[in-house]
C-alpha positions in Angstrom: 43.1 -68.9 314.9 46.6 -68.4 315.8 47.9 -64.4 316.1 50.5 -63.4 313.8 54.2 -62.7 315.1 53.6 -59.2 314.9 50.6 -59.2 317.0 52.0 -61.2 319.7 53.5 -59.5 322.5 57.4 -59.3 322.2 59.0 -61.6 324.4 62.0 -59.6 325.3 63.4 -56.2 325.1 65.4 -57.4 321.6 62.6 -58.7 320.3 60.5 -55.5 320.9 63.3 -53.1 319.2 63.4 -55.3 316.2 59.8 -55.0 315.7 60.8 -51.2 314.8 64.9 -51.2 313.7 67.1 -53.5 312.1 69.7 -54.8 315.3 72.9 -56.3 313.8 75.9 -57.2 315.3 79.4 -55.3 315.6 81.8 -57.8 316.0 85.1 -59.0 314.1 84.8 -62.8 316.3 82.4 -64.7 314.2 82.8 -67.6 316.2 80.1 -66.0 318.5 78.0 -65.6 315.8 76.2 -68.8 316.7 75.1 -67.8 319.8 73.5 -64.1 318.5 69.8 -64.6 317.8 68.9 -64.0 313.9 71.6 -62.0 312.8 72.3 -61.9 308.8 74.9 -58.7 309.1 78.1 -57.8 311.0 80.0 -54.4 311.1 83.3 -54.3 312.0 86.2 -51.7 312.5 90.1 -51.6 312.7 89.7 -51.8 316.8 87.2 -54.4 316.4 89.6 -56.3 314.2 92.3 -55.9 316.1 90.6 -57.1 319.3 89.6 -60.3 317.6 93.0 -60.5 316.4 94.6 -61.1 319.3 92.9 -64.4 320.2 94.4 -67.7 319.4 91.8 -68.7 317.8 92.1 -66.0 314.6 95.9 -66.1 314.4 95.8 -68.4 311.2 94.0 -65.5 309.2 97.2 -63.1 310.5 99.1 -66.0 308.8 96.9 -66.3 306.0 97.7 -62.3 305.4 101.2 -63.1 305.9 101.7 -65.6 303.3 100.3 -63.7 300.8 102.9 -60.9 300.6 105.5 -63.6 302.6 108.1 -62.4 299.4 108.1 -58.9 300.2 109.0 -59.3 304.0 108.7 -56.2 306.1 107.6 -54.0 302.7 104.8 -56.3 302.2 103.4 -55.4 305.5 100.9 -52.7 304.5 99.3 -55.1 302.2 99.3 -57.3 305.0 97.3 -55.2 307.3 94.7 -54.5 304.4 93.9 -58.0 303.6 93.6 -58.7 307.0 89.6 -57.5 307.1 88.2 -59.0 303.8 89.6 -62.7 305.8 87.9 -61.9 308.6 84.8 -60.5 306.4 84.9 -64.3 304.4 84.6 -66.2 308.1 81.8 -64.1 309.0 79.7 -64.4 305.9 80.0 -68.3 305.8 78.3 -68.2 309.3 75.4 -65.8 308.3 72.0 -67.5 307.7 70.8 -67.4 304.2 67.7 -66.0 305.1 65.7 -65.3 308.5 64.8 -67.6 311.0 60.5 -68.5 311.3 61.1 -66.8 314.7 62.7 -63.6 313.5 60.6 -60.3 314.1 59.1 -58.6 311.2 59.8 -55.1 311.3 56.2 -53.3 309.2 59.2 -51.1 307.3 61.3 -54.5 306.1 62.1 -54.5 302.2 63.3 -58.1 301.3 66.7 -56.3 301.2 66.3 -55.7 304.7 67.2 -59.7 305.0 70.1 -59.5 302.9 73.1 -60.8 304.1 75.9 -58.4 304.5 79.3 -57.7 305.6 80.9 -54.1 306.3 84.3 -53.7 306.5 86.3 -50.4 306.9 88.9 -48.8 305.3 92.3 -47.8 306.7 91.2 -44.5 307.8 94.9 -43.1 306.8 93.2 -43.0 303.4 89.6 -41.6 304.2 91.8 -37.9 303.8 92.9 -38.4 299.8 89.7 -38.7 298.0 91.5 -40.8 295.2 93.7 -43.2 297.0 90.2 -43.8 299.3 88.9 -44.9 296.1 91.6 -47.1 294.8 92.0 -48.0 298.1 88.1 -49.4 299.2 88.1 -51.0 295.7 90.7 -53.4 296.6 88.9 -54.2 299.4 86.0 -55.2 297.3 88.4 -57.1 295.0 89.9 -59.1 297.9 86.4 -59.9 299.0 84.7 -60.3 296.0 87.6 -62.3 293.6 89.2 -63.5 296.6 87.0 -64.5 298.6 83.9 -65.4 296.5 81.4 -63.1 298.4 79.3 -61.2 296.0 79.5 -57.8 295.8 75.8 -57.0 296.7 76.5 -58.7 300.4 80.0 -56.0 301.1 79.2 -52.4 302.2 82.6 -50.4 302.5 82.9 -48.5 305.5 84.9 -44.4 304.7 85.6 -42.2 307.8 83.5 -38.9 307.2 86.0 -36.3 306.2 84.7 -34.7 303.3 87.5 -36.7 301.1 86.1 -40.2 302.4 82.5 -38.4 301.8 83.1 -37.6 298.0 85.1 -41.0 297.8 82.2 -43.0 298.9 80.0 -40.7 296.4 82.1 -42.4 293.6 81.9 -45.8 294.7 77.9 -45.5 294.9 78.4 -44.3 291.7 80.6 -46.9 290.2 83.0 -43.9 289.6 87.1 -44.1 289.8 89.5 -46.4 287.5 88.2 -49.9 287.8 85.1 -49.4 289.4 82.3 -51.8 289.0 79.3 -51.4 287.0 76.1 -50.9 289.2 78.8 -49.1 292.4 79.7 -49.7 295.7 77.6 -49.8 298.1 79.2 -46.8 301.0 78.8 -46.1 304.9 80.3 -42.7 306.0 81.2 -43.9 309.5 82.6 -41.8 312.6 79.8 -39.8 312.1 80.0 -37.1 314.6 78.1 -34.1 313.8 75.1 -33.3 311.5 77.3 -31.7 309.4 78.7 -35.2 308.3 75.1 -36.5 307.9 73.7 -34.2 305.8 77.1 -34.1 303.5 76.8 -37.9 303.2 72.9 -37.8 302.1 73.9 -35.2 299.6 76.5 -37.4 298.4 73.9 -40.2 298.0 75.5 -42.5 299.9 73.7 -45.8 301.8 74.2 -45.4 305.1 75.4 -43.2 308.0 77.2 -44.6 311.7 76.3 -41.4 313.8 78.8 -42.5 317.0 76.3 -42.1 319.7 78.0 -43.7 322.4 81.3 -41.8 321.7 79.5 -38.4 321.3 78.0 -38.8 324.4 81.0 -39.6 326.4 82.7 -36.4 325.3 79.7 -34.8 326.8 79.9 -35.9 329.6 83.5 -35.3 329.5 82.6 -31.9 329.4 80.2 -31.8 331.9 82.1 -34.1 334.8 79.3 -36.6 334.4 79.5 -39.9 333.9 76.6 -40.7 330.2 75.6 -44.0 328.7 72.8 -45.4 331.3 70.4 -42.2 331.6 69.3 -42.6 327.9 66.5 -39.3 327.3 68.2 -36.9 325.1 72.0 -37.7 325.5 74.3 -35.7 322.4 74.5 -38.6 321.1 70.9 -40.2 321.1 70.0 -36.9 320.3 72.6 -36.5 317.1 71.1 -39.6 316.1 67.4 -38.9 316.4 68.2 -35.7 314.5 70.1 -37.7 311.2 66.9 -39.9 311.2 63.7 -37.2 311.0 66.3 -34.8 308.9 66.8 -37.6 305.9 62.6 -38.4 306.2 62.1 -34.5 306.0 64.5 -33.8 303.2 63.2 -36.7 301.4 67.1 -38.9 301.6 65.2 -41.9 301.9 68.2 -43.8 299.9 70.6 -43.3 302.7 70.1 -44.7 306.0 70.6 -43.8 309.6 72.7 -47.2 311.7 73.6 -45.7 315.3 76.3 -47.2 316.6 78.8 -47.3 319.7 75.8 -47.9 321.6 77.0 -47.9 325.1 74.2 -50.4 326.4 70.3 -50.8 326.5 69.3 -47.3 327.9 70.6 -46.1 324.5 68.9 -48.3 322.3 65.7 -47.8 323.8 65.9 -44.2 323.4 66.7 -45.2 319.9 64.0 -47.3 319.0 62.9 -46.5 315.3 66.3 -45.6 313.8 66.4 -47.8 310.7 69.7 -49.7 312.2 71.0 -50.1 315.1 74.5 -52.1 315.4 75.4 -53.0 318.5 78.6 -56.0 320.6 77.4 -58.8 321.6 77.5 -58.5 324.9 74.6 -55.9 324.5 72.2 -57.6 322.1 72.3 -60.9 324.6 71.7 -58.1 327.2 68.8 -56.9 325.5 67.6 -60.6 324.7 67.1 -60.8 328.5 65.7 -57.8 329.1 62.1 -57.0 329.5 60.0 -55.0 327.1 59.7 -51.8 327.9 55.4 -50.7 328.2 54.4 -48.9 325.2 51.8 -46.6 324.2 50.0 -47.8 321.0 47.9 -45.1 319.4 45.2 -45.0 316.1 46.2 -43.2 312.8 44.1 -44.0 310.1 41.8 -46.3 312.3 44.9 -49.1 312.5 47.2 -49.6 316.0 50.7 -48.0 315.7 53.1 -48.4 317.9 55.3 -45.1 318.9 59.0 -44.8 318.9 61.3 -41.5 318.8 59.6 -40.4 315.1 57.2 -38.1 314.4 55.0 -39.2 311.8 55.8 -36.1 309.9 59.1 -34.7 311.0 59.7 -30.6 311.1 62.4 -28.5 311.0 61.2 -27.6 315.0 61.6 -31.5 316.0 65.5 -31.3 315.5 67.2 -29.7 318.5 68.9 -26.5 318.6 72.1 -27.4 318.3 71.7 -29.3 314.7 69.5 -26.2 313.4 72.3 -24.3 314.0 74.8 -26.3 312.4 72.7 -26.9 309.1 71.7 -23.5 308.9 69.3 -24.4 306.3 65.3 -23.8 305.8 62.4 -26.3 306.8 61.5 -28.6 304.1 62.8 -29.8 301.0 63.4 -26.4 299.6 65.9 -23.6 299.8 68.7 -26.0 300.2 71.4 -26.3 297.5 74.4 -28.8 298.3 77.1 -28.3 300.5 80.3 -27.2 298.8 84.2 -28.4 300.4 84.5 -24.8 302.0 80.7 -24.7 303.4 81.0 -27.7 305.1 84.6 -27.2 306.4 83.2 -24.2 308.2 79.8 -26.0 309.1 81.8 -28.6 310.8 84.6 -26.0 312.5 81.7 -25.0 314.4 80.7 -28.3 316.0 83.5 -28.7 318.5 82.1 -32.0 320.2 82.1 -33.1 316.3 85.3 -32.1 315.6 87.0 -33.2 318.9 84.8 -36.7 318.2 86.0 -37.3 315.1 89.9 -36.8 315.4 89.8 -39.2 318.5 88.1 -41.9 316.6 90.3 -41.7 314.1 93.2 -41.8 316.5 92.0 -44.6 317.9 91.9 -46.8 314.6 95.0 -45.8 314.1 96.9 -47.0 317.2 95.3 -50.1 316.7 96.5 -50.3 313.0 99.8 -49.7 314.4 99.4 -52.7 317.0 98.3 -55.3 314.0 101.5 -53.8 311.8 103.6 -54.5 315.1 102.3 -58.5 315.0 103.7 -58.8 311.5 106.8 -57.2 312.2 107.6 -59.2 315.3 106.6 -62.2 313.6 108.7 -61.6 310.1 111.3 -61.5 312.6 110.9 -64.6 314.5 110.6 -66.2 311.1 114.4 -64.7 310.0 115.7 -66.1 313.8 114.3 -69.2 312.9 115.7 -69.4 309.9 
């Protein structure tokens, strides 16, 4: 009698992790999908975009952008810039398998859902801070991806920076809220997570998922501290911000929304990471973890069947979150006691989180500049067009 796949010893570190949390890939260059082992989603980002962008290779989609507001010249250009993702969001989801490999690991928490294909791509975060205009905003996204570019609205998740405007934006999508929203909603990630304070305002808000920024959380850490972070794993500000979003949704019952950690720095990280629901990570890490060695675990009895241990408790408590995210939530243990977070509480929740704070602004920065590189293509090459003329 042959073992089953989940019995058998994982072959590699990859493999191992995916026998506890969905790995996916964060990458705008789907031409290296092909060589990514059993991966049926992709995030991407305005950076991420804008690195891909800059290969020969994806040029034609800059194009493609560019003919479509061509008549408008330079005033077209914003509308440029935002139909540059949902292109790059089409070429990805023709390369994603239809359904999971004989090979792929079965994780003992998979839904069918879990196999879905699906495609995230972010909003222009220089709308995440007008609750409104984020919502007529992230629904033209899923127009131009949806009508556009025939991929069905189940297989797009919309990506909203968490300021509380993106937060209550992504609320409405979920919802199916805001003029010409779609019946059944949106589905939402509240990304540049930084602080617990985001987290818990995204459950609340009901949203599907939450990108805590582990790698970048940890860097300003050690930042702080005049120490270089990323390789020691343990209990990093990150890992840790992480691990706290995941056992804080199980003990407040948020089941719906779900924890994907993200900038993940390498594999010391991830393996501190193992049993967060999703775990998105370049490339150049998940072929690192493919030939990588699984790490020795312990495998303990509850219930008189083998479970393997990861970073959860089996029952999380309000004493398993660190110090720092007690603080932050000020709330009681359990379910009770808690009512929802208003615009002025969380404002001066998240005031106090100074790494969350100082995290967030940079990320947002960041996507910025590099919006303002991919609006800099289009000019220069509107006006090589006019010369040519």
């Amino acid at each position: 009698m042959q073992a089953s796949s989940a019995s058998r010893p994982p072959s590699n570190l990859l493999a191992q992790v995916r026998r506890h949390s969905l790995v996916i890939a964060d990458t705008a260059d789907y031409l290296q999908l092909e060589y990514l082992p059993d991966v049926w989603e992709v995030t991407t980002n305005p950076s991420i975009v804008w690195q891909a962008a800059q290969k020969e290779e994806f040029f034609h989609l800059l194009e493609e952008a560019c003919n479509m507001y061509l008549p408008l010249q330079k005033e077209g250009i914003p509308d440029m810039i935002e139909a540059v993702p949902p292109k790059f969001a089409r070429e990805i989801f023709k390369r994603l398998p239809r359904a999971p490999s004989s090979s792929s690991p079965s994780r003992s928490s998979s839904s069918p859902t879990s196999f879905m294909r699906k495609v995230y791509i972010q909003l222009d975060p220089r709308f995440s801070f007008n609750e409104d205009l984020a919502v007529k905003k992230a629904l033209h996204l899923v127009y131009l991806c949806v009508e556009k570019h025939n991929i069905p609205l189940e297989n797009v998740v919309i990506k909203i920076p968490g300021s509380w405007e993106g937060i209550q934006a992504a609320r409405r999508l979920e919802e199916g809220g805001g003029e010409g929203g779609r019946e059944g909603g949106v589905r939402c990630l509240v990304t540049a997570v930084t602080s617990i304070v985001q987290a818990r305002a995204a459950a609340e808000a009901g949203v599907s998922y939450v990108a805590p920024y582990v790698g970048r959380v940890s860097d300003w850490e050690g930042e702080e501290a005049g120490r270089e972070v990323g390789k020691e794993g343990g209990m990093e500000r990150g890992v840790g911000l992480a691990r706290d979003m995941q056992m804080l949704f199980q003990m407040r019952g948020w089941g719906k929304t779900k924890v994907m950690a993200a900038s993940l720095r390498g594999p010391e990280q991830i393996k501190a990471l193992i049993g967060c629901d999703i775990l998105t990570v370049s490339p150049k890490v998940m072929i690192a973890l493919e030939c990588l060695e699984p790490v020795e675990e312990e495998i303990g009895k509850e219930g008189g069947k083998e479970v393997s241990s990861s970073f959860l408790p089996e029952v999380p408590t309000w004493e398993d979150l660190t110090p720092r995210s007690r603080r932050l939530l000020g709330g009681k243990e359990g379910k009770e006691g808690w009512a929802k977070w208003t615009e002025e509480e969380f404002r001066v929740a998240l005031q106090r989180d100074a790494c969350g704070t100082a995290v967030f602004a940079k990320s947002m920065k960041l996507f910025v500049e590099d919006l303002r590189a991919l609006e800099k293509v289009f000019f220069d090459y509107l006006d090589d067009q006019h010369r040519r003329r």
